[in-house]
VOLOKE-615004 format. One record per residue: residue in three letters; x, y, z of N, C-alpha, C in turn. Coordinates in steps of 0.001 Angstrom, whole numbers, padded with zeros to 6 digits, always signed. Example, Ala and Ser with C-alpha at 12.3 -4.5 7.8 and 13.67 -1.06 7.14 Angstrom:
BEGIN
ALA+013190-005690+007800+012300-004500+007800+013200-003300+007800
SER+012850-002250+007080+013670-001060+007140+012900+000030+007870
//
This chain:
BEGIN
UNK+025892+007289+091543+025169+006059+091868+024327+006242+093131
UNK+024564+007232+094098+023778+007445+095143+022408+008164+095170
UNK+022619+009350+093970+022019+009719+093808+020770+009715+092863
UNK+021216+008849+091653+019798+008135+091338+019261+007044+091516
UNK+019852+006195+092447+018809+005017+093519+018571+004175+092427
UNK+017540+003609+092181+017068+002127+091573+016226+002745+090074
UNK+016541+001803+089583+015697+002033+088214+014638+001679+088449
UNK+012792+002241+087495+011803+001413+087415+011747+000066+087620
UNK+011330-000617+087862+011107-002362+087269+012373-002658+087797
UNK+013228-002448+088974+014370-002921+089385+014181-003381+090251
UNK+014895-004738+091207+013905-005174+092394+014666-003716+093408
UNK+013894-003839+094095+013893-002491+095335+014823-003004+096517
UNK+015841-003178+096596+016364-003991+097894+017883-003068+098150
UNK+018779-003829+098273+019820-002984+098570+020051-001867+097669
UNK+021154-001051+098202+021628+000323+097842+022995-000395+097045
UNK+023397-000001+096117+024784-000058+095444+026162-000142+096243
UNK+025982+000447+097225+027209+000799+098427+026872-000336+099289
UNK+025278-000973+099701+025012-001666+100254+025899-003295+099777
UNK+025677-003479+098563+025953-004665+097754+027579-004753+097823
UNK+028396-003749+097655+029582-003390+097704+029871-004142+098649
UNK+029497-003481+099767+030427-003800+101530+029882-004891+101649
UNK+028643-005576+101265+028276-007119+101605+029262-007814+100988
UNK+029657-007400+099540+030519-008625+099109+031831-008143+099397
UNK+032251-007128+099721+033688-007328+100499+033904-007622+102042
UNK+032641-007737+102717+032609-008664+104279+032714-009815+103717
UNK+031741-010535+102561+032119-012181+102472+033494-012391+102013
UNK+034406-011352+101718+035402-012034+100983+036954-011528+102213
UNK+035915-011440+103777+036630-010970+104585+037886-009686+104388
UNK+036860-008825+103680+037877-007634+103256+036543-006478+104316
UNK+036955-005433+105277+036359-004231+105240+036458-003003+104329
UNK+035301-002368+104430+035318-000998+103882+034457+000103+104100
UNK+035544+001040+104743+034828+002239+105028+034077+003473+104270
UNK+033441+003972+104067+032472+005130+103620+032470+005946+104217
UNK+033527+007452+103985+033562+008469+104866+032029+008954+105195
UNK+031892+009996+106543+030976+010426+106475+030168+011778+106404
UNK+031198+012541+105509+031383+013475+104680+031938+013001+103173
UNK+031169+012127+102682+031495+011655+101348+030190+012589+100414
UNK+029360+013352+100756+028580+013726+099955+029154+015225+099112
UNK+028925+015460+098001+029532+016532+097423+030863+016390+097322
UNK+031472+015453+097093+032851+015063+096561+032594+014719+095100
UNK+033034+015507+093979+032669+014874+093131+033511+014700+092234
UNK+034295+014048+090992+035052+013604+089980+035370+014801+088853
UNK+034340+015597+088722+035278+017260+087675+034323+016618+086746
UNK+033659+015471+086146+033308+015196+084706+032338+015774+084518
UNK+031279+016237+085357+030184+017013+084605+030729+018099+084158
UNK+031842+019005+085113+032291+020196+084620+033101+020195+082997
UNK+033797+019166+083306+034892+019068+081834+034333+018720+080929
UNK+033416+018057+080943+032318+017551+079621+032052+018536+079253
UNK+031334+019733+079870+031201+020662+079023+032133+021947+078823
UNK+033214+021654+079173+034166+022564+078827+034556+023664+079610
UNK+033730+023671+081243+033971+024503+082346+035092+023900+083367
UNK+036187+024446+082781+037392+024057+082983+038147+024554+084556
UNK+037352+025405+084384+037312+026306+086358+036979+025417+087513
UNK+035796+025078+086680+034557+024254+088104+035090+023159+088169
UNK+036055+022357+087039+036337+021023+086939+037468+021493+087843
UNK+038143+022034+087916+039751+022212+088416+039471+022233+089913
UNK+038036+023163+089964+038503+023180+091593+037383+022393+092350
UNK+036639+020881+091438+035808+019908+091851+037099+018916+092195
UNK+038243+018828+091351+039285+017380+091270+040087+018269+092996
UNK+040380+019581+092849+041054+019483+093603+040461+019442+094908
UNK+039048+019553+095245+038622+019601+097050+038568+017568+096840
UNK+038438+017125+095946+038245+015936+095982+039351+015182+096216
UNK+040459+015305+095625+041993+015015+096095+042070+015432+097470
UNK+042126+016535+098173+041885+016875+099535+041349+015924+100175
UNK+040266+015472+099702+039220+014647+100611+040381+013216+100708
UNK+040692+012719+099257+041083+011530+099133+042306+011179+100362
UNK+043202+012861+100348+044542+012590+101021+043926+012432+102601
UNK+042566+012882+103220+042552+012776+104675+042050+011408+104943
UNK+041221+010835+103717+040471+009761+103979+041379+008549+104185
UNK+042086+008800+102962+043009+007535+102987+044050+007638+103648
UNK+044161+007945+104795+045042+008628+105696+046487+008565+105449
UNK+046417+010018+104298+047493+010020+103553+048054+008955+102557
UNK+047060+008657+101727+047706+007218+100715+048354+005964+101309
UNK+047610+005406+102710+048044+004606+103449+046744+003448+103083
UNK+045627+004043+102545+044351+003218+102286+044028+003548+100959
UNK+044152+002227+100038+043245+002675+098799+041975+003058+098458
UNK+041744+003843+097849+040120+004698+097333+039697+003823+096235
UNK+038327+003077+096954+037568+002604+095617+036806+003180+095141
UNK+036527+003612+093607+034898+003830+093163+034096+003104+092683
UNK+033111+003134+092799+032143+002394+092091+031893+002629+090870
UNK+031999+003749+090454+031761+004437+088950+032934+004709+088283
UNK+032495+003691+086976+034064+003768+086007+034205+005657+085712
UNK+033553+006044+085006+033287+007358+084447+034386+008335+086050
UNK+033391+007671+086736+034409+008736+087717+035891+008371+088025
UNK+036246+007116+088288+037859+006751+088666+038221+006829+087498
UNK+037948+007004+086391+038668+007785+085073+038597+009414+085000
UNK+037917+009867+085242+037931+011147+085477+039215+011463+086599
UNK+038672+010902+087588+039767+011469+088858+041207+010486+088709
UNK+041756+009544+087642+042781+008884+087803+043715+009621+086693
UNK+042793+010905+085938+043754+011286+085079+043465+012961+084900
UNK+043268+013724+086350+043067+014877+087219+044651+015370+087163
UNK+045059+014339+087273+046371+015216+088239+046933+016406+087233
UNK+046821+016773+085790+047449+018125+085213+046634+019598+085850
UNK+045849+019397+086389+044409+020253+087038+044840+020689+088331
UNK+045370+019986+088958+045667+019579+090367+046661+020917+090961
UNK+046548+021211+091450+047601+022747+092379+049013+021575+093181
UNK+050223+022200+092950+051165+021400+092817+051334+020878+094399
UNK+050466+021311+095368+050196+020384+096815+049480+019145+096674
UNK+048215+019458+095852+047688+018249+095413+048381+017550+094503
UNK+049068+017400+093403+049686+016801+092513+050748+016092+093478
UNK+051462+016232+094215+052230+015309+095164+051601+014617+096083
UNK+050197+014913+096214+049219+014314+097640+048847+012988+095763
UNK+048082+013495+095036+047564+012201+094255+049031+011619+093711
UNK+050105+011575+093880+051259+010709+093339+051202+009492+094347
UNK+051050+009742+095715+050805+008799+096322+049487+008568+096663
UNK+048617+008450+096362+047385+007960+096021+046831+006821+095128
UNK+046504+005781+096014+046446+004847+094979+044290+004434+094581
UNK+044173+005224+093785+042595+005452+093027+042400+004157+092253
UNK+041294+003113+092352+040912+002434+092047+039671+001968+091424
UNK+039512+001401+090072+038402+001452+089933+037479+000312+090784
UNK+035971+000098+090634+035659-001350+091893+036087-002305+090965
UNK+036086-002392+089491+036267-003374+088711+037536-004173+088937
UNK+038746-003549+089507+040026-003843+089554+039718-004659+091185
UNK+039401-003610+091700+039679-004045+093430+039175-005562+093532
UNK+037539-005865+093104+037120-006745+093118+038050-007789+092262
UNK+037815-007582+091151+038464-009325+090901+039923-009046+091492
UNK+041516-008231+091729+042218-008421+092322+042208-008779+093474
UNK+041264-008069+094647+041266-008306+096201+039967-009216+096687
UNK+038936-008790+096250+037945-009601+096508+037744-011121+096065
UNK+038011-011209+094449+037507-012669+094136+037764-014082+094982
UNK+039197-013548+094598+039984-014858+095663+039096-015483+097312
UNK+038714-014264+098054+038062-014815+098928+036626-015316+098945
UNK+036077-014821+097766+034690-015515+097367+034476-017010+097131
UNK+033143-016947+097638+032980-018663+097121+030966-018576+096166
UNK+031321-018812+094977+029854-019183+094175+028796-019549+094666
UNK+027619-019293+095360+026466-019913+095535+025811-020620+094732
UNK+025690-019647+093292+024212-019864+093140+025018-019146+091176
UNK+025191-020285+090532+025563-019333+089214+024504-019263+087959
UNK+024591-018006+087251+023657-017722+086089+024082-018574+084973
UNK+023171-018626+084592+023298-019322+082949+023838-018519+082043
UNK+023500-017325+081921+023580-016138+080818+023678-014756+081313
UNK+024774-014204+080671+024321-012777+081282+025203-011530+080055
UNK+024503-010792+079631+025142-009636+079004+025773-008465+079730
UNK+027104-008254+079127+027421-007132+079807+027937-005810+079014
UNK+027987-004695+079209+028358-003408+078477+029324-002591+079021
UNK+030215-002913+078388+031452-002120+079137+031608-000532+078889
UNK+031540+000089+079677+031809+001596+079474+032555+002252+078674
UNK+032805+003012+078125+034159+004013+077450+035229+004232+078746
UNK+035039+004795+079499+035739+004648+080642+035875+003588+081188
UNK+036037+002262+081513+036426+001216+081431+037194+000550+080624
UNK+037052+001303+079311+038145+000173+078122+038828+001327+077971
UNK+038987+002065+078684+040012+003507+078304+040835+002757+080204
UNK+040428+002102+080763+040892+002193+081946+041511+000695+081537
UNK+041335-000156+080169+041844-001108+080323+041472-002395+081485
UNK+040275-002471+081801+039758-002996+083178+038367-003832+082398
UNK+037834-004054+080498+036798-004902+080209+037500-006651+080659
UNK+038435-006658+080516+038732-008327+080883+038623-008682+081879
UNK+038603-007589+083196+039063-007808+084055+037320-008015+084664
UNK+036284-006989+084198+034790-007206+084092+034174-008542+084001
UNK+035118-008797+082632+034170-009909+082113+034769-011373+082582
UNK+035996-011339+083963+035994-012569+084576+035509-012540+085550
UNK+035430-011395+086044+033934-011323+087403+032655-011673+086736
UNK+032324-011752+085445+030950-012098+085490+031157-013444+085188
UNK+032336-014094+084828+032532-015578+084231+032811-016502+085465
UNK+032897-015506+086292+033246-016027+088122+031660-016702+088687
UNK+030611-015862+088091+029199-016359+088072+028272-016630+087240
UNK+028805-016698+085927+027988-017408+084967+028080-018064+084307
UNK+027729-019202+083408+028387-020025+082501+028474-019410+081303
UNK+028081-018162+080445+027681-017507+079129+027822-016311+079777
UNK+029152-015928+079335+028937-013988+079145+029330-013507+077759
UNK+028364-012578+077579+028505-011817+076428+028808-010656+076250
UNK+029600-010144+075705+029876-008981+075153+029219-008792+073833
UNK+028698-007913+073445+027968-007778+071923+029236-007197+071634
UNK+029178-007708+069967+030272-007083+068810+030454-005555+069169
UNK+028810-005688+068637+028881-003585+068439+028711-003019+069907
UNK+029151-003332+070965+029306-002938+071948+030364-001661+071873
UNK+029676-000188+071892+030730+000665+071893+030018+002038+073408
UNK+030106+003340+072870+029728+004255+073651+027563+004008+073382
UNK+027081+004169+074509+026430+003921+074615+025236+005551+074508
UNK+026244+006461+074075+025847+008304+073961+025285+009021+075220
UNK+025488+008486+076396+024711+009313+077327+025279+010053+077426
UNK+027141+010101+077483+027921+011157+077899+027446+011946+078853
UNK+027736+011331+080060+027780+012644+081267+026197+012439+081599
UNK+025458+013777+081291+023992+013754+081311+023513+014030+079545
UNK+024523+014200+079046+023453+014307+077732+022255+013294+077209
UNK+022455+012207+078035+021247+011246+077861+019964+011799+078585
UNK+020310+012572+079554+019069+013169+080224+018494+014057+079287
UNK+019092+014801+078766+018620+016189+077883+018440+016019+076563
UNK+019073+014746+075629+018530+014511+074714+018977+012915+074814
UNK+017865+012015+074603+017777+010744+074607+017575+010203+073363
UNK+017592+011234+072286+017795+010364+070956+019097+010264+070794
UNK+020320+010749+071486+021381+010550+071191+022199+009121+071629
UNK+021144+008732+072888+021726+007310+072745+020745+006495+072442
UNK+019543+006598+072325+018963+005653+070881+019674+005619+070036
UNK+019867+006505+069220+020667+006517+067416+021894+005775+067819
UNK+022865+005811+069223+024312+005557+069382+024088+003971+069588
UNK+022778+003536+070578+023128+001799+071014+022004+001334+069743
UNK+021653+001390+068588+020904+000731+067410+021147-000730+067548
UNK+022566-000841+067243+023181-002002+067025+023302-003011+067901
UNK+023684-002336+069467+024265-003325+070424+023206-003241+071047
UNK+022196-002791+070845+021076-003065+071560+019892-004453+070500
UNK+020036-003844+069508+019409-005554+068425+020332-006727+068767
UNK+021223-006714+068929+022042-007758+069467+022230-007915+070417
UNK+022115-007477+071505+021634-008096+073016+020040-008190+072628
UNK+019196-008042+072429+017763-008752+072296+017869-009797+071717
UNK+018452-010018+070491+018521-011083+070243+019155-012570+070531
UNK+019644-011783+071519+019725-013277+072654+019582-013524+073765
UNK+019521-014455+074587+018512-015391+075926+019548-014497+076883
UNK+019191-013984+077839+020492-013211+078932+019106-013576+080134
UNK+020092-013740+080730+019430-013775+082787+019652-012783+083366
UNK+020521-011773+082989+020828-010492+083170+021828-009516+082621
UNK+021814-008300+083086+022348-007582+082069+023150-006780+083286
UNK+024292-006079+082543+024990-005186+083542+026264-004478+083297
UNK+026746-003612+083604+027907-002400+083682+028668-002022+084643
UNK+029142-000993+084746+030057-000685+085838+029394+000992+085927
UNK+028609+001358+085311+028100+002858+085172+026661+003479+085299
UNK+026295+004469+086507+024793+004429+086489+024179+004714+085243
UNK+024459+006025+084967+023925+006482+083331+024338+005951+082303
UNK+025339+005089+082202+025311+004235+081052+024034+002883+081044
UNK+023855+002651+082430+022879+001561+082490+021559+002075+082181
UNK+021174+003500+082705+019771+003687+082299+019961+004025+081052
UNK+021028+004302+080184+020727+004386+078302+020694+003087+077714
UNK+021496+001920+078722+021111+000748+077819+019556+000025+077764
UNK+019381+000912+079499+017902+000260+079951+016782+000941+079099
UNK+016760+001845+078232+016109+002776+077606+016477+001626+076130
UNK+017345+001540+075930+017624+000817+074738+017279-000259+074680
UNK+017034-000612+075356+017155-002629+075407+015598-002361+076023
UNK+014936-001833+076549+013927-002491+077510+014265-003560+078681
UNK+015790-003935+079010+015996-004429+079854+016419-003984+081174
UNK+016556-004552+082241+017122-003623+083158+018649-003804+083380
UNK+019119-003082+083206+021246-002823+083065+021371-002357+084398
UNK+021976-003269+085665+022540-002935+086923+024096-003112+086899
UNK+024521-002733+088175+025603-002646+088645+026279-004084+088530
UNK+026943-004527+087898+027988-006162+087985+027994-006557+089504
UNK+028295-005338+090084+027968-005865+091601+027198-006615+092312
UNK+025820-006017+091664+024992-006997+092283+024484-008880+092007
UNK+025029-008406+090630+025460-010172+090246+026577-010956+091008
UNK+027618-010515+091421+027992-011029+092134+027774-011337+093727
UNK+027284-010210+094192+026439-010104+095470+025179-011160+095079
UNK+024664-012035+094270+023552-012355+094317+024137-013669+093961
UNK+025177-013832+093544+025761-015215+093136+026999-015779+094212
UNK+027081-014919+095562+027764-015332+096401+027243-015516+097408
UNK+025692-015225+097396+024797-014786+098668+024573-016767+099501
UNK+024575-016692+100786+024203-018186+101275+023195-017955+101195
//
C-alpha cells in the first residue's frame, strides 16, 4: 500500500497510513510506524510463486522485526493489507524454531479486526453515505473478518453491498500486473453487478485487489479506511 500511492482519478490527499493514524487519534487510540518499516515484507510474492527459500527467509527477518517492534509481543502489529496479515498469520511452519516461539506470542492483526474491535467504539459519525459497495478479499474471508468489514461500512452508511458473485477478483499477488485478462475474465460477474447499481463508493481492504476491481468496474476501489476517515472527519 505504500508503495503504489493513489490510483488515477483518486482524490490526491492523504497517504493510507495517513488515514489510519487520523482515525485511530479520533478514537483516542495511538499508533506507531517503525522507522525501519521499509523492506519488511509478508513472504507472498515469494510463495505465490513457489520460491519457497525467499518466502522462508522474507517471514522470518519479518517476525524479527515484529518481536523488537512490539517490544516483545507486549504491542499488537496492525496491517493494513489483508493479503499480507494472512500471509504472515499463517508463517509460523516456515519460521526457524526461535522465531516460531517469538510469533506464539505475537499478537498479528488484521486493520479490519483492530478497527471495528478497538477503534469503533470510540468513534463518533459525521457525515454518513447513502450507498456504498464493498469487495472482500480472499484473504479476508479466509481470515473470517467479511462481517466484521461490512459493519464498519454499516457504521457509515445506510446501504452496503456485497455483490452475490463477489469472489477472487484474479490479481493474485501481481499476476494482475502481468496479465490483466485474468482478472477481467475472473470479476465478469461482480463487476455487472456492482454497475448495476447506485454506490457513493466503493472499497476493500487490499491495494491490488482494488486496482483489479478499479480496472473492472471503471470505478475507483479504495481502502474502507478512508470511508471511515471521511465519515468521522469534523
Amino acid at each position: 500500500s505504500r508503495v503504489m500511492g493513489h490510483l488515477p482519478g483518486e482524490p490526491d490527499g492523504m497517504s493510507l497510513m495517513e488515514a489510519f493514524v487520523t482515525v485511530a487519534r479520533r478514537a483516542g487510540r495511538s499508533v506507531w510506524i517503525p522507522e525501519n518499516v521499509e523492506g519488511a515484507c509478508c513472504g507472498v510474492p515469494f510463495s505465490s510463486k513457489g520460491y519457497d527459500q525467499a518466502h522462508a527467509v522474507a517471514v522470518n527477518r519479518t517476525i524479527e522485526r515484529f518481536w523488537e517492534w512490539s517490544d516483545e509481543g507486549s504491542l499488537p502489529i496492525v496491517i493494513d493489507t489483508s493479503p499480507c496479515t494472512y500471509g504472515l498469520t499463517t508463517s509460523r511452519p516456515y519460521l526457524t524454531s526461535i522465531n516460531q516461539a517469538r510469533f506464539d506470542r505475537l499478537r498479528i492483526l488484521d486493520s479490519v479486526a483492530f478497527v471495528h474491535d478497538e477503534l469503533l467504539p470510540g468513534l463518533t459519525v459525521r457525515r454518513r453515505f447513502p450507498s456504498v459497495a464493498l469487495h472482500p478479499v480472499c484473504s479476508l474471508v479466509k481470515l473470517n473478518l467479511t462481517g466484521k468489514l461490512e459493519a464498519i461500512a454499516r457504521f457509515c452508511c445506510d446501504q452496503v453491498t456485497v455483490p452475490v458473485s463477489a469472489g477472487c477478483c484474479g490479481f493474485a499477488g501481481d499476476r494482475g500486473f502481468l496479465f490483466p485478462e485474468l482478472t477481467e475474465s475472473a470479476t465478469q460477474r461482480e463487476a455487472a453487478e456492482v454497475l448495476a447499481g447506485q454506490h457513493d463508493g466503493f472499497y476493500s481492504s487490499s491495494r491490488t485487489c482494488e486496482i483489479g476491481m478499479t480496472r473492472a468496474t471503471g470505478q475507483i476501489y479504495r481502502s474502507y479506511l478512508y470511508l471511515l476517515e471521511e465519515a468521522t472527519r469534523e
